[in-house]
N, C-alpha and C positions, 0 to 999 in steps of 0.2 A: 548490547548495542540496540537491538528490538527495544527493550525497557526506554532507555534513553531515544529514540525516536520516537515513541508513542509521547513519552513525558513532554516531547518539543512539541506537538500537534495537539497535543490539549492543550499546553499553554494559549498557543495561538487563537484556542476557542472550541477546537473540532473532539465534542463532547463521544467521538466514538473513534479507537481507533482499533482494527483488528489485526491478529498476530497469530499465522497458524502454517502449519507446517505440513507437506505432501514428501513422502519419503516413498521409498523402495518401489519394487515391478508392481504394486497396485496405484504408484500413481504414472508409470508408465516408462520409469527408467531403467535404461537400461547399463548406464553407469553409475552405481547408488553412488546418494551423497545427500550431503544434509541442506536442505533447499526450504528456507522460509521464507513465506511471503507479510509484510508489514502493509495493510491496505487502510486509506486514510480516504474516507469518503470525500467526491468532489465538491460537495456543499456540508454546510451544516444547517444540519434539521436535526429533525426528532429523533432517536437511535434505533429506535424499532424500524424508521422507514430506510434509513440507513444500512440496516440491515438487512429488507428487503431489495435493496438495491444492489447488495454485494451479494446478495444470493442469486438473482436476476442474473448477474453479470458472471457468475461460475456456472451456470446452467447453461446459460445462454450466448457468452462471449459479450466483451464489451463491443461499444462502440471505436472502432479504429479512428485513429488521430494520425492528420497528415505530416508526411516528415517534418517539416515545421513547422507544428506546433508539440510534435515530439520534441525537436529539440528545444523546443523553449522552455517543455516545464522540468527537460532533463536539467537543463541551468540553475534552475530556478531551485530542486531538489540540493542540487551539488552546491549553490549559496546556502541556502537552510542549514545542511549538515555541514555544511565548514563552520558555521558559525555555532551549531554543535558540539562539533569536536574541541573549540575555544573555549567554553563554557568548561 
């Protein structure tokens, strides 16, 4: 499913998408389980700054998004991947 979301996010253009996974008590659970994260940078740019900006943003916390425009780009995700899952 990771493979096939990344594949959908490059089509669209976004030359970088990241796929990586935080498991067990060193990343701070305490009911293990298999937990990965698929991070698609907000712009496209270059991949190296990309990458600076996803490292930024695990160091340092993103910037919080107000409830509505959470909900908007959770819709927006849930359009994407329904039209995923057709394919």
């Amino acid at each position: 499913l990771s493979r096939r979301i990344a594949q959908l996010y490059q089509k669209k253009g976004y030359s970088t998408v990241y796929v990586f996974d935080k498991n067990g008590a060193s990343a701070g659970q305490t009911v293990f389980h298999w937990h990965e994260h698929v991070v698609i940078p907000e712009v496209k740019r270059h991949p190296f700054w990309d990458m600076v900006a996803v490292v930024r943003n695990i160091l340092f916390g993103a910037t919080k998004l107000s409830h509505k425009e959470l909900q908007k780009r959770v819709m927006e995700f849930r359009q994407e991947l329904t039209c995923l899952a057709d394919e």
